[in-house]
PDB file as gemmi writes it, atoms N, CA and C in Angstrom:
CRYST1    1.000    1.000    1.000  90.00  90.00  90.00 P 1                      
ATOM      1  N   UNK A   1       0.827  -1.190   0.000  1.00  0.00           N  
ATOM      2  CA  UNK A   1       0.000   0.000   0.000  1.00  0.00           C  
ATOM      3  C   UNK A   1       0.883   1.270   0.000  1.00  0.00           C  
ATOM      4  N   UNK A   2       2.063   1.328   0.789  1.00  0.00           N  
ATOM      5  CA  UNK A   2       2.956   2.821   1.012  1.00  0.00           C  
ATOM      6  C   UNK A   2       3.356   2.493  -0.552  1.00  0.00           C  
ATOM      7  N   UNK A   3       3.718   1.881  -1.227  1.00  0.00           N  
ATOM      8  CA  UNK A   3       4.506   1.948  -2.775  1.00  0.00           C  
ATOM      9  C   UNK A   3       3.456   2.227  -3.302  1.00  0.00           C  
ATOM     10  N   UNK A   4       2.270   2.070  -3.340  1.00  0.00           N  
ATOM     11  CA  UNK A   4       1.263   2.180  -4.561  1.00  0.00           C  
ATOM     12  C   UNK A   4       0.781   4.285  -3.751  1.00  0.00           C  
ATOM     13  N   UNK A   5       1.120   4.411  -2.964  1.00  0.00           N  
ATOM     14  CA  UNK A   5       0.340   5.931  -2.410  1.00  0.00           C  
ATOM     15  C   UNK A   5       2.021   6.591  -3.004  1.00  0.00           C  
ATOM     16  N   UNK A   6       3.445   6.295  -2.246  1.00  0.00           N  
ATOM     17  CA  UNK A   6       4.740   6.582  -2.936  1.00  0.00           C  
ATOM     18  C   UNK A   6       4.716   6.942  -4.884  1.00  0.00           C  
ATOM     19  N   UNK A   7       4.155   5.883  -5.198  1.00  0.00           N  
ATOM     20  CA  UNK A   7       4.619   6.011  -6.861  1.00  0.00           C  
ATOM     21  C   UNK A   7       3.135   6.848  -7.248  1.00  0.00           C  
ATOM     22  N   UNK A   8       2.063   6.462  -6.653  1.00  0.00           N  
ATOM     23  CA  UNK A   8       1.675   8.152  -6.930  1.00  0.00           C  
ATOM     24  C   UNK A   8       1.379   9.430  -6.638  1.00  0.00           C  
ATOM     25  N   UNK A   9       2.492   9.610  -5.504  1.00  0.00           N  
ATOM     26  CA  UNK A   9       2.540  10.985  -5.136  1.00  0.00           C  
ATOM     27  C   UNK A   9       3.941  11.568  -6.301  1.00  0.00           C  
ATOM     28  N   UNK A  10       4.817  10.522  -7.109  1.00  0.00           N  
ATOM     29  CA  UNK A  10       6.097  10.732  -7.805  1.00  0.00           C  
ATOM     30  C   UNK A  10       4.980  10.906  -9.163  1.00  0.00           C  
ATOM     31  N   UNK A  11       4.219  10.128  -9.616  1.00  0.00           N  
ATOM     32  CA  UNK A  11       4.064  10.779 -10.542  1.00  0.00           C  
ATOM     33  C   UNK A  11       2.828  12.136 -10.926  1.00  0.00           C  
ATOM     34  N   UNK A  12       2.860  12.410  -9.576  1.00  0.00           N  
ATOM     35  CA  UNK A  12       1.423  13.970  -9.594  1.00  0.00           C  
ATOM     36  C   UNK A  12       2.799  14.823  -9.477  1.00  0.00           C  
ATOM     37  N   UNK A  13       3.969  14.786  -8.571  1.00  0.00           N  
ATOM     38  CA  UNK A  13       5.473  15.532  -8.955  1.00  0.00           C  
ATOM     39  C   UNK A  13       5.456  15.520  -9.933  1.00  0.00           C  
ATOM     40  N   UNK A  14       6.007  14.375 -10.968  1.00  0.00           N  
ATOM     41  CA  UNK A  14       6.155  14.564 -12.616  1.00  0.00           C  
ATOM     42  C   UNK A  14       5.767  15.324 -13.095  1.00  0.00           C  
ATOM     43  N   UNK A  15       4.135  14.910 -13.146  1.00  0.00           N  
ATOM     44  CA  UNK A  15       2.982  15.953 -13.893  1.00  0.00           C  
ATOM     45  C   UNK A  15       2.856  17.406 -13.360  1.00  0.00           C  
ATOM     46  N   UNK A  16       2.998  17.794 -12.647  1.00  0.00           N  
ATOM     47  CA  UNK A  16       3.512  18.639 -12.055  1.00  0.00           C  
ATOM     48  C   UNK A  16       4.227  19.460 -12.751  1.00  0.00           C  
ATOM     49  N   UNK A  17       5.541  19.306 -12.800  1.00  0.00           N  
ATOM     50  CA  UNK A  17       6.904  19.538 -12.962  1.00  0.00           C  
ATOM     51  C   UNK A  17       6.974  19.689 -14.728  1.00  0.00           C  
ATOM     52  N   UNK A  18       6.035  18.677 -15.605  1.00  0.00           N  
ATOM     53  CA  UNK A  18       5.836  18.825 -16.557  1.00  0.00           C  
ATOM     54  C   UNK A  18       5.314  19.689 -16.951  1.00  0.00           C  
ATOM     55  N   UNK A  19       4.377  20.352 -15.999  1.00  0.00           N  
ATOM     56  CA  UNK A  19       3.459  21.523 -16.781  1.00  0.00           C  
ATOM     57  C   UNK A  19       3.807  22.650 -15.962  1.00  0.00           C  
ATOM     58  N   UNK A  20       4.810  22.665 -15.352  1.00  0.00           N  
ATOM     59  CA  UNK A  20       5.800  23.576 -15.193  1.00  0.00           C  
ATOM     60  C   UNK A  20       6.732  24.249 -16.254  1.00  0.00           C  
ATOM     61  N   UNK A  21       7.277  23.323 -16.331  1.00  0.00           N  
ATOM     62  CA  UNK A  21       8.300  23.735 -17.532  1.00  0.00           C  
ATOM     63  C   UNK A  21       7.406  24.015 -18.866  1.00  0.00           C  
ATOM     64  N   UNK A  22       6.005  23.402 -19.015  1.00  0.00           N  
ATOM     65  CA  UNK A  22       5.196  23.965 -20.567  1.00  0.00           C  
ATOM     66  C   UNK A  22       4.772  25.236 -20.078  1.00  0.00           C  
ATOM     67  N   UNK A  23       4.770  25.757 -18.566  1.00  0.00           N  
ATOM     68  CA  UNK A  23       4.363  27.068 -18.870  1.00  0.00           C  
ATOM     69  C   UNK A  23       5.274  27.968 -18.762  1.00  0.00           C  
ATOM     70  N   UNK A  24       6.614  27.228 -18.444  1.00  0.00           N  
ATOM     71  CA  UNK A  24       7.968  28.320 -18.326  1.00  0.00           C  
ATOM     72  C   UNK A  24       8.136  28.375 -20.211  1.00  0.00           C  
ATOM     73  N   UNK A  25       7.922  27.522 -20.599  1.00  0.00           N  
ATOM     74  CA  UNK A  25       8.139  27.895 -22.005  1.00  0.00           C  
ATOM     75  C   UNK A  25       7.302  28.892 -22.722  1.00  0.00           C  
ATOM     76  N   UNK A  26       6.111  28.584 -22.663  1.00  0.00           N  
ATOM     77  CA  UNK A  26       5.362  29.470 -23.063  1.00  0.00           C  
ATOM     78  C   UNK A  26       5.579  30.643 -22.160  1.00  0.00           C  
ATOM     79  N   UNK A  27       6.113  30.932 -21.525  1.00  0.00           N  
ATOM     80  CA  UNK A  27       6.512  32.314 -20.723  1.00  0.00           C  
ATOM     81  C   UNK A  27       7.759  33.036 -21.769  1.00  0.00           C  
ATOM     82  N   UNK A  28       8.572  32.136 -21.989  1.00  0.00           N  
ATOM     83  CA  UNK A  28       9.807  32.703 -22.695  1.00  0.00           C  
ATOM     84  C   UNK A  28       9.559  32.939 -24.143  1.00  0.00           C  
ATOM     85  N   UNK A  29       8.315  32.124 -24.439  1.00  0.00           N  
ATOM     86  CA  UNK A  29       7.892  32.605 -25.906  1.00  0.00           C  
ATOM     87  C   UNK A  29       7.433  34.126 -25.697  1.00  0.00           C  
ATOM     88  N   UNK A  30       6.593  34.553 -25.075  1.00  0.00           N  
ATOM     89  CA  UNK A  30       5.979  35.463 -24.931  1.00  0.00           C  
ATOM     90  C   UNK A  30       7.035  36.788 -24.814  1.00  0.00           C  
ATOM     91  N   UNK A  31       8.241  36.200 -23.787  1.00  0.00           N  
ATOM     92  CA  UNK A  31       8.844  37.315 -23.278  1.00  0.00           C  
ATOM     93  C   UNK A  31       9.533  37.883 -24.820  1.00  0.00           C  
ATOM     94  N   UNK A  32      10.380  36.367 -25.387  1.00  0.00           N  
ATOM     95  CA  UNK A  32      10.802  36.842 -26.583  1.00  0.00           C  
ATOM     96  C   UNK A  32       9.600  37.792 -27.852  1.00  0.00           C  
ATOM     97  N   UNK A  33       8.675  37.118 -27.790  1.00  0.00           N  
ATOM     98  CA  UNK A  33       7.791  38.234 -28.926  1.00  0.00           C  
ATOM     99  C   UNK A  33       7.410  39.578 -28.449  1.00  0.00           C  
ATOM    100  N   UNK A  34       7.399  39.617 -27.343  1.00  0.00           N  
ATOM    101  CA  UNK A  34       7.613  40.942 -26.655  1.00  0.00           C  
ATOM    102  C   UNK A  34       8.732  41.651 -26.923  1.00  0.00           C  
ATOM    103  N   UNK A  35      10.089  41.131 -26.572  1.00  0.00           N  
ATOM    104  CA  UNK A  35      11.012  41.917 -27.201  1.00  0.00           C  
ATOM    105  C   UNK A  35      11.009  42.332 -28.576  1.00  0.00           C  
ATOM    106  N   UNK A  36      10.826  41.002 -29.375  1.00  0.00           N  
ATOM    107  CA  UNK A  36      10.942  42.117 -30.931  1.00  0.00           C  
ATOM    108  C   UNK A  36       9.698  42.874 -31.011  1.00  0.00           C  
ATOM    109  N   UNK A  37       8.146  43.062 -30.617  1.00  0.00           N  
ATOM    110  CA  UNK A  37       7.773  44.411 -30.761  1.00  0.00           C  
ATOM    111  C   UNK A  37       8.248  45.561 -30.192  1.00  0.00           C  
ATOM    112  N   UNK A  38       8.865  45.387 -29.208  1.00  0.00           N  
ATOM    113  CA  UNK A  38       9.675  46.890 -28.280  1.00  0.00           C  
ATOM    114  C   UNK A  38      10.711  47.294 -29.261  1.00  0.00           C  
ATOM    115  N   UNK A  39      11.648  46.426 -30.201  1.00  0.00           N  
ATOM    116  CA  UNK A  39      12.572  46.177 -31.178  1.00  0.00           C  
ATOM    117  C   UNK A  39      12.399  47.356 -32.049  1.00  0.00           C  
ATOM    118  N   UNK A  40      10.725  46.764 -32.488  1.00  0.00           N  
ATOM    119  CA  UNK A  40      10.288  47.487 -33.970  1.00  0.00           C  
ATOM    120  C   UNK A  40       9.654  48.957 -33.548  1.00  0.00           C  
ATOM    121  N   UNK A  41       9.243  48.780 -32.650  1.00  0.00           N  
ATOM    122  CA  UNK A  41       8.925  49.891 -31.830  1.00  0.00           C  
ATOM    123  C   UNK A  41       9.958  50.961 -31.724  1.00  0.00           C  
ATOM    124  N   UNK A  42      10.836  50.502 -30.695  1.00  0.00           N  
ATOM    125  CA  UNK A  42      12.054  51.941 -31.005  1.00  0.00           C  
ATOM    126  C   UNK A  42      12.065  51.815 -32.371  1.00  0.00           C  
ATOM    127  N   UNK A  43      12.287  51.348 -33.276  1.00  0.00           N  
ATOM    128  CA  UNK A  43      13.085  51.490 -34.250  1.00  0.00           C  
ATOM    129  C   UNK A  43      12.274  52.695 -35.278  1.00  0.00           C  
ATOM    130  N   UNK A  44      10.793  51.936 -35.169  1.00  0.00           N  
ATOM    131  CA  UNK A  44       9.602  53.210 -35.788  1.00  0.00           C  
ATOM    132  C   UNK A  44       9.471  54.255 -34.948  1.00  0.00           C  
ATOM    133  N   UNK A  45       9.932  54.231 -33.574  1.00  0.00           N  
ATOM    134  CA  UNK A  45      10.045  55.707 -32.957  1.00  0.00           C  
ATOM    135  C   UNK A  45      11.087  56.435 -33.936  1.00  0.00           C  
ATOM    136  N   UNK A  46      12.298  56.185 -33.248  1.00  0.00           N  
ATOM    137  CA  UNK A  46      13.442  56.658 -34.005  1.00  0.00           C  
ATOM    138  C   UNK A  46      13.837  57.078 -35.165  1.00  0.00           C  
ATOM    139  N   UNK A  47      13.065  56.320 -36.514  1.00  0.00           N  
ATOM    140  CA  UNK A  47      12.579  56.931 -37.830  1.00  0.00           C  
ATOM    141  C   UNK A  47      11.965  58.029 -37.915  1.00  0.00           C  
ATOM    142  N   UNK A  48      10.444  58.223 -36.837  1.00  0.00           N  
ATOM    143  CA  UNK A  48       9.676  59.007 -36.938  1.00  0.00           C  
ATOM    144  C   UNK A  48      10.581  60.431 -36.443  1.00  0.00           C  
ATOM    145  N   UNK A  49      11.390  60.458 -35.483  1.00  0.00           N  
ATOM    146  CA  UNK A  49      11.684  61.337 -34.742  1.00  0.00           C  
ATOM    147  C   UNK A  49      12.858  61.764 -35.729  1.00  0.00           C  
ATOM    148  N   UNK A  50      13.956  60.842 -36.314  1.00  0.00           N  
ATOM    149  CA  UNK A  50      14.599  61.493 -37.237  1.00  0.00           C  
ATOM    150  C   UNK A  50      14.111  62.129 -38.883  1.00  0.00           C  
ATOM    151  N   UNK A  51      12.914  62.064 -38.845  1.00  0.00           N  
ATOM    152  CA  UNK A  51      12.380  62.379 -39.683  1.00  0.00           C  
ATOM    153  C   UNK A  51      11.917  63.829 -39.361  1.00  0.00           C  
ATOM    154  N   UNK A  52      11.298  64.036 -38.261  1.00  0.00           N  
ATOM    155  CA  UNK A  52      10.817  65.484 -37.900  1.00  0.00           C  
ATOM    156  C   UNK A  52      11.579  66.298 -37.547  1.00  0.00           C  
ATOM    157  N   UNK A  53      12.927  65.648 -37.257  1.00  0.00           N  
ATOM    158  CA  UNK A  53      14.432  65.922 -36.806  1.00  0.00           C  
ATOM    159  C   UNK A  53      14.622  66.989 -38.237  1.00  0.00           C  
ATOM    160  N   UNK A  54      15.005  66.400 -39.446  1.00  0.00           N  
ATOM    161  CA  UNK A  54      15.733  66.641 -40.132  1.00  0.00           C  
ATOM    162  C   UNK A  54      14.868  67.372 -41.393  1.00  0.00           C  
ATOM    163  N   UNK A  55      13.348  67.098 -41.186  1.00  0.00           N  
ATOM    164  CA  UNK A  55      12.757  67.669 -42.551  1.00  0.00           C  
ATOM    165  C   UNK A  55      11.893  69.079 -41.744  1.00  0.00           C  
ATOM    166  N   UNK A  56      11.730  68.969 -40.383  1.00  0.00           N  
ATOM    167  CA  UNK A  56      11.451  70.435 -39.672  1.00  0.00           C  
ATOM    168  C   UNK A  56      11.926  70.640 -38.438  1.00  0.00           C  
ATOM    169  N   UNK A  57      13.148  70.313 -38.545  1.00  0.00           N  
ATOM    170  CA  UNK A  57      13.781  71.440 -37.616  1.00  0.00           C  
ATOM    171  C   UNK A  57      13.404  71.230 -36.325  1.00  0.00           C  
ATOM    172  N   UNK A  58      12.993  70.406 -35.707  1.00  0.00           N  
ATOM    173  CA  UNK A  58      12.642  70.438 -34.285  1.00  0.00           C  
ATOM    174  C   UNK A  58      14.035  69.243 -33.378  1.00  0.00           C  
ATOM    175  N   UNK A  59      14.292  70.023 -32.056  1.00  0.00           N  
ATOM    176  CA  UNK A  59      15.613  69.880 -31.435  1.00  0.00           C  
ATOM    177  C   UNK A  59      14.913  68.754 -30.545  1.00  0.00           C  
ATOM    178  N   UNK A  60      16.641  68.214 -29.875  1.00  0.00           N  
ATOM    179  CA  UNK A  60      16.021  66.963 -29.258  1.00  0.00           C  
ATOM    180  C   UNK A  60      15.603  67.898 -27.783  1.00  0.00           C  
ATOM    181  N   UNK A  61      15.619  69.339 -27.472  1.00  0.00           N  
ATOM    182  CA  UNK A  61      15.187  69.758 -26.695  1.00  0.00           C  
ATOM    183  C   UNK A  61      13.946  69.704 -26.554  1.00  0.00           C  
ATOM    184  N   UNK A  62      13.413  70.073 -27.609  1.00  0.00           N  
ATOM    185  CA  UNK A  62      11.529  69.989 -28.037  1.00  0.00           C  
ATOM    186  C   UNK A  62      10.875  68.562 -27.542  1.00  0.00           C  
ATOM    187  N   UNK A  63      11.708  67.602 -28.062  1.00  0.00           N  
ATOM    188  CA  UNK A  63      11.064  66.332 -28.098  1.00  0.00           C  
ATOM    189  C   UNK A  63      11.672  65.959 -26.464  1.00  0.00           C  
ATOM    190  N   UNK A  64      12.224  66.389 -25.554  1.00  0.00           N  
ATOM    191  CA  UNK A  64      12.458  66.340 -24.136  1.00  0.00           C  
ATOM    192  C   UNK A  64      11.416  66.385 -23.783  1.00  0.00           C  
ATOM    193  N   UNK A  65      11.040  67.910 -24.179  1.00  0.00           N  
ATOM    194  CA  UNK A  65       9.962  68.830 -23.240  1.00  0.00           C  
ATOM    195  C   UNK A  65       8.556  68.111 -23.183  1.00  0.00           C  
ATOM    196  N   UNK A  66       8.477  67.554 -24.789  1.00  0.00           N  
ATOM    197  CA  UNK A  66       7.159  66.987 -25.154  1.00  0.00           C  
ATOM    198  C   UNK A  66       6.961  65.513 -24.307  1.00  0.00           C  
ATOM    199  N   UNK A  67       8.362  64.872 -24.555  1.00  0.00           N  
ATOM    200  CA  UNK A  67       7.894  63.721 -23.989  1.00  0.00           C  
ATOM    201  C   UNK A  67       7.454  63.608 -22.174  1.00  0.00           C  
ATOM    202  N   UNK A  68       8.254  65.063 -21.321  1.00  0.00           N  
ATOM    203  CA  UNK A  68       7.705  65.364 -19.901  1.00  0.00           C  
ATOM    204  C   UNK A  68       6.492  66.017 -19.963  1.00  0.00           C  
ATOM    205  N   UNK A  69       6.126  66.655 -20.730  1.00  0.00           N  
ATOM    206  CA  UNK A  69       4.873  67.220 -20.899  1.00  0.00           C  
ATOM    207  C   UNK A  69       3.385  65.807 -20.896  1.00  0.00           C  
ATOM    208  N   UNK A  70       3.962  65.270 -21.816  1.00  0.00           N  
ATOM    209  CA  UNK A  70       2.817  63.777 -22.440  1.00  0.00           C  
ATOM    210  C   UNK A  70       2.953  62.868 -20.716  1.00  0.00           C  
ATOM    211  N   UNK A  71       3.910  62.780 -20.166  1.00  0.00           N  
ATOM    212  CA  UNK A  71       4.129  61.871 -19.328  1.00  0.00           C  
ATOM    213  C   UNK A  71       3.203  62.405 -18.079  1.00  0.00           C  
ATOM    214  N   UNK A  72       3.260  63.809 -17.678  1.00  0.00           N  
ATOM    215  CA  UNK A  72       3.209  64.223 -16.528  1.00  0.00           C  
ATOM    216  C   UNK A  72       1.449  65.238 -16.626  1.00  0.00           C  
ATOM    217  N   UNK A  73       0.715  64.518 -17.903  1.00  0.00           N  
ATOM    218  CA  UNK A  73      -0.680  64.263 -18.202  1.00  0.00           C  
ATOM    219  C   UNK A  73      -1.720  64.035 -16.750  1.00  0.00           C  
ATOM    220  N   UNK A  74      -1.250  62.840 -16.513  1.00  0.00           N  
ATOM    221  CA  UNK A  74      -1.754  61.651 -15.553  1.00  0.00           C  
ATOM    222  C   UNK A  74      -1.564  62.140 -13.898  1.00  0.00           C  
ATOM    223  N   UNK A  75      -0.485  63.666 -13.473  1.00  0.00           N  
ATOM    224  CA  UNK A  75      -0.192  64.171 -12.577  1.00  0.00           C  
ATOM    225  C   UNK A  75       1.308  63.200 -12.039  1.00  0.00           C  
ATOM    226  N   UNK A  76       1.938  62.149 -12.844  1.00  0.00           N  
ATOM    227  CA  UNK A  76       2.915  61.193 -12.232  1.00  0.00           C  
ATOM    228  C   UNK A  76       4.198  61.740 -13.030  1.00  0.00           C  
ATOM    229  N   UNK A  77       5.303  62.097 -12.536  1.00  0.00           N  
ATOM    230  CA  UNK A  77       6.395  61.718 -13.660  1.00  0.00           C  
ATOM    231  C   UNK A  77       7.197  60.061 -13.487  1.00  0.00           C  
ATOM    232  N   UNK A  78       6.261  59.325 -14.223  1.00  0.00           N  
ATOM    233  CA  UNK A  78       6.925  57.964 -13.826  1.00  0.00           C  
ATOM    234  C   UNK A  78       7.442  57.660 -15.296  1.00  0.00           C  
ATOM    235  N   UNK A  79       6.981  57.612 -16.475  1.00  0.00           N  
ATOM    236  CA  UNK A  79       7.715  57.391 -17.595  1.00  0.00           C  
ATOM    237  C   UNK A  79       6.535  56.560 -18.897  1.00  0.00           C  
ATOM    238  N   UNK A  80       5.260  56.411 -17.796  1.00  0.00           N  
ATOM    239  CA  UNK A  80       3.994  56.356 -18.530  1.00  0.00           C  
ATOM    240  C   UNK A  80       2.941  56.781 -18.828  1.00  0.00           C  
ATOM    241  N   UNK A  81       2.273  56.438 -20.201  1.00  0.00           N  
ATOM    242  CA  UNK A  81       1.185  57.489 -20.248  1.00  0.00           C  
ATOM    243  C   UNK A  81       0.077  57.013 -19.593  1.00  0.00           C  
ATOM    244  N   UNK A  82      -0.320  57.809 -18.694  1.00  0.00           N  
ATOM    245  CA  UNK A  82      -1.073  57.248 -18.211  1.00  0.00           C  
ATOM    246  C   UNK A  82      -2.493  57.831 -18.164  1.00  0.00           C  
ATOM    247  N   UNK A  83      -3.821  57.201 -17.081  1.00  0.00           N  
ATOM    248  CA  UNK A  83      -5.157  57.352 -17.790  1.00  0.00           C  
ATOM    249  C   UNK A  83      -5.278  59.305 -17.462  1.00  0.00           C  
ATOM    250  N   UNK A  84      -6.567  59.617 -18.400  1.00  0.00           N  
ATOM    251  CA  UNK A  84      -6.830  60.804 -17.574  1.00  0.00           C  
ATOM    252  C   UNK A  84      -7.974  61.058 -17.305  1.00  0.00           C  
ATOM    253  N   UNK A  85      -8.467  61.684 -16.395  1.00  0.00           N  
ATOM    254  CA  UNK A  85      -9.650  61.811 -16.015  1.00  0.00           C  
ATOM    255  C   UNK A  85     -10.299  62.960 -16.987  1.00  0.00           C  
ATOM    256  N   UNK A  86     -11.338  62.583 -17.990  1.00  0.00           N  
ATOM    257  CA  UNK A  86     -12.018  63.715 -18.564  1.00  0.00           C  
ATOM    258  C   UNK A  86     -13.380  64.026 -18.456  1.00  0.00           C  
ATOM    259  N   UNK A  87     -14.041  64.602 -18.771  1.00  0.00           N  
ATOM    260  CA  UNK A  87     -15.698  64.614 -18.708  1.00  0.00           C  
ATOM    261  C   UNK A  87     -16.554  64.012 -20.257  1.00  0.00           C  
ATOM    262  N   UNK A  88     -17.645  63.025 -19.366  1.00  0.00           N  
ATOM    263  CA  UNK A  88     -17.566  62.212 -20.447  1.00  0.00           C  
ATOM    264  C   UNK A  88     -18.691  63.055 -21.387  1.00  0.00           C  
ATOM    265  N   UNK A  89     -18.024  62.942 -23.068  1.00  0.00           N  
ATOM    266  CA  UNK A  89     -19.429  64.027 -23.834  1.00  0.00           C  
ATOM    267  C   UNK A  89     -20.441  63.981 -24.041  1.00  0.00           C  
ATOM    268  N   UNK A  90     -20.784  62.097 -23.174  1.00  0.00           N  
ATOM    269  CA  UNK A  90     -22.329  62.473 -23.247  1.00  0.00           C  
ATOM    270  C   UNK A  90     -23.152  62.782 -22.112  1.00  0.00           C  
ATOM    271  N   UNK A  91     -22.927  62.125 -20.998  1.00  0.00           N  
ATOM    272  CA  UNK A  91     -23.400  62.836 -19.696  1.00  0.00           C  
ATOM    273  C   UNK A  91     -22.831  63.607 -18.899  1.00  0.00           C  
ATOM    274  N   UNK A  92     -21.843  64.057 -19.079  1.00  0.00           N  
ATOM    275  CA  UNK A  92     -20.878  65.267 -18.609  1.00  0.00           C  
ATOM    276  C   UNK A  92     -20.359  64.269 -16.963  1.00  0.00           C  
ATOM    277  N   UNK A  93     -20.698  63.436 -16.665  1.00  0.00           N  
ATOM    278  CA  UNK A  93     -19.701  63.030 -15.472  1.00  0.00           C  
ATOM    279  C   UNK A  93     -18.456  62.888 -15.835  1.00  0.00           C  
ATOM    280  N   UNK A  94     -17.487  63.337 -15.028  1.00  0.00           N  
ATOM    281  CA  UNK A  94     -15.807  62.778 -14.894  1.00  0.00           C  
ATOM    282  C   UNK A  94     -15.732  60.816 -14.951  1.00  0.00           C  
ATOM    283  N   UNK A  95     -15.540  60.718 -15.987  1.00  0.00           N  
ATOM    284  CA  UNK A  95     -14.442  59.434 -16.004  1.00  0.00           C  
ATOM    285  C   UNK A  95     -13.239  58.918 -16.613  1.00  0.00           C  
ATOM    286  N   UNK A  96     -12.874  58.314 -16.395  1.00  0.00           N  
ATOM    287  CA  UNK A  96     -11.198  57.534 -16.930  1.00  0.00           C  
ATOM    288  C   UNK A  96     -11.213  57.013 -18.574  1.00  0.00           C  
ATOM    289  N   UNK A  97      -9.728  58.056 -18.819  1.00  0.00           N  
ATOM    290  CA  UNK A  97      -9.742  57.521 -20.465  1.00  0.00           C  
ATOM    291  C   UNK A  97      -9.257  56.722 -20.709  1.00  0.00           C  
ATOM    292  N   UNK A  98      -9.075  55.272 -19.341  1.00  0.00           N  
ATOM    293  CA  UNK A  98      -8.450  54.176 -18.713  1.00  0.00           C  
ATOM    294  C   UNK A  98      -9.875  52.890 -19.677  1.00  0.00           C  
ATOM    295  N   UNK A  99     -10.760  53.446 -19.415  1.00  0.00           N  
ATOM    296  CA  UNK A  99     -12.350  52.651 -19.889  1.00  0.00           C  
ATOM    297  C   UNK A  99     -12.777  52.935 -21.224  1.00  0.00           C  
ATOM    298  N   UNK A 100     -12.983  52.136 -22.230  1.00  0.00           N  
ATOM    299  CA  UNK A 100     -13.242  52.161 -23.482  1.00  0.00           C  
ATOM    300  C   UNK A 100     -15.003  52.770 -23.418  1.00  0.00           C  
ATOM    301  N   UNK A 101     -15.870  52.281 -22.238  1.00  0.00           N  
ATOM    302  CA  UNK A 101     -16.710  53.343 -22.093  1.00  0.00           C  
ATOM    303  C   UNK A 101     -17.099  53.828 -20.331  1.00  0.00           C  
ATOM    304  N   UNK A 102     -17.672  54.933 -20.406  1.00  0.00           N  
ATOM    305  CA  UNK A 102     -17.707  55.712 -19.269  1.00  0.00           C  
ATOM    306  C   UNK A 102     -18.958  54.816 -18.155  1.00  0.00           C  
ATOM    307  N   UNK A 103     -17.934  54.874 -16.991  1.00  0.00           N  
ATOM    308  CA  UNK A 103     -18.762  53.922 -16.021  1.00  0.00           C  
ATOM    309  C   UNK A 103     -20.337  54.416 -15.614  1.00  0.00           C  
ATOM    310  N   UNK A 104     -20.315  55.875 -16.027  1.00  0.00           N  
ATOM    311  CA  UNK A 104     -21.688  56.554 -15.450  1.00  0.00           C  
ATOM    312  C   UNK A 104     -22.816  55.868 -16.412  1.00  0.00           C  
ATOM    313  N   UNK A 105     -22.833  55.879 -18.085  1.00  0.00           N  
ATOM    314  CA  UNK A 105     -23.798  56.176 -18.953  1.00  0.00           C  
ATOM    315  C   UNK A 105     -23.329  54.627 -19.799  1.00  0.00           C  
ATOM    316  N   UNK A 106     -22.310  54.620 -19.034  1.00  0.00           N  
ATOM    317  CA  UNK A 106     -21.766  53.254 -20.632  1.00  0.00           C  
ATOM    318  C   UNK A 106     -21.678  53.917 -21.846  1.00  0.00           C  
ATOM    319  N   UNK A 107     -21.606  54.685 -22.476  1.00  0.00           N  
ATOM    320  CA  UNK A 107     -21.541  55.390 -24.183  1.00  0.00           C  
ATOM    321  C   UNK A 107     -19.777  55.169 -24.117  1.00  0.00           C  
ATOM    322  N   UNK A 108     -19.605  54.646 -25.301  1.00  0.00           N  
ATOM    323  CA  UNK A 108     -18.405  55.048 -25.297  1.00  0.00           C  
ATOM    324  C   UNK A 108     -17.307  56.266 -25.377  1.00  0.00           C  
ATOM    325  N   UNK A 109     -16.226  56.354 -24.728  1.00  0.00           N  
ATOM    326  CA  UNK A 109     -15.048  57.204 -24.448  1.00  0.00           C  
ATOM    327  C   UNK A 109     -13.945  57.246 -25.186  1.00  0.00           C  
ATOM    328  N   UNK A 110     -13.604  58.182 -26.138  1.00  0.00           N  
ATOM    329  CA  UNK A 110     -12.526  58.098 -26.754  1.00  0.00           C  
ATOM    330  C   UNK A 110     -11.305  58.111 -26.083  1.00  0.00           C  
ATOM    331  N   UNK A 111     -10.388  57.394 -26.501  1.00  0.00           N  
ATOM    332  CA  UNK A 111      -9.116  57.552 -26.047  1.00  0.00           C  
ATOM    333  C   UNK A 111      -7.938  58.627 -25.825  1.00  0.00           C  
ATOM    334  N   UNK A 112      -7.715  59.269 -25.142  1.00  0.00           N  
ATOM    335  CA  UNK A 112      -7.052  60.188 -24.742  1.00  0.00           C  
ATOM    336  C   UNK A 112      -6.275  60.720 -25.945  1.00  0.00           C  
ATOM    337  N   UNK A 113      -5.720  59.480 -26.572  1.00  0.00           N  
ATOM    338  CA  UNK A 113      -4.643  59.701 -27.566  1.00  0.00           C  
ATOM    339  C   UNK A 113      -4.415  58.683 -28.650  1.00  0.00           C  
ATOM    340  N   UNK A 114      -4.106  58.816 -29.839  1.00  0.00           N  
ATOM    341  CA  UNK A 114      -4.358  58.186 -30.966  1.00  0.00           C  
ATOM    342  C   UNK A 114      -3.678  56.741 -30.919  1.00  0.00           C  
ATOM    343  N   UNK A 115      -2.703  56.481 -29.641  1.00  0.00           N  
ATOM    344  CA  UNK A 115      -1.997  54.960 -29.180  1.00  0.00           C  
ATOM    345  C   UNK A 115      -2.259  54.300 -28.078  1.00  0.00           C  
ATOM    346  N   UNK A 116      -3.716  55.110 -27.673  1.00  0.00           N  
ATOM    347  CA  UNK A 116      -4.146  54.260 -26.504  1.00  0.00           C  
ATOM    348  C   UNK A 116      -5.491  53.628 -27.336  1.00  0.00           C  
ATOM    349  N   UNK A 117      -6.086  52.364 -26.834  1.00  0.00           N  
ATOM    350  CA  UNK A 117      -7.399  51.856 -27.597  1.00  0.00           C  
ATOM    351  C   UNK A 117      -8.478  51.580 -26.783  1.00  0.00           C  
TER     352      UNK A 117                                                      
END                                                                             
């Protein structure tokens, strides 16, 4: 009886341990496809910005100011954009441009900004 309760407490470990490692994998898939969008990401920042760089004239001072300006929206300087509280246009209550629609009326809420959805 202890060998038959022994060999299957070793193999609920196994199984276990097996679907451990399938979700550490699928973790590292993820992390990796994550990196190459951050990849392509700077990279289409960096185009965009040397582009406005060089065909109008705007300094990497400008694009400082703008990017503390965009950040510090939300009242945080942490380094994200974050939600903002606006009034919603159809029932005029304050809600979050965090919610695709406004918690008062439900109508939907546009997004603060053309890269939030």
């Amino acid at each position: 009886m202890w060998d038959l309760i022994q060999h299957f407490q070793i193999d609920k470990a196994r199984n276990e341990a097996r679907e451990a490692i399938r979700q550490a994998d699928g973790q590292r898939s993820r992390v990796a496809s994550t990196d190459e969008k951050v990849e392509r990401l700077t990279l289409a920042c960096q185009a965009m910005w040397e582009l406005l760089r060089d065909h109008h004239g705007l300094t990497e001072d400008q694009l400082y100011a703008k990017i503390m300006e965009i950040d510090a929206r939300d009242g945080k300087l942490d380094g994200k954009v974050g939600e903002e509280i606006i009034q919603c246009p159809h029932c005029g209550q304050r809600t979050s441009t965090g919610k695709l629609r406004c918690v008062y009326c439900g109508k939907g809420v546009k997004a603060s900004h053309s890269f939030k959805s």
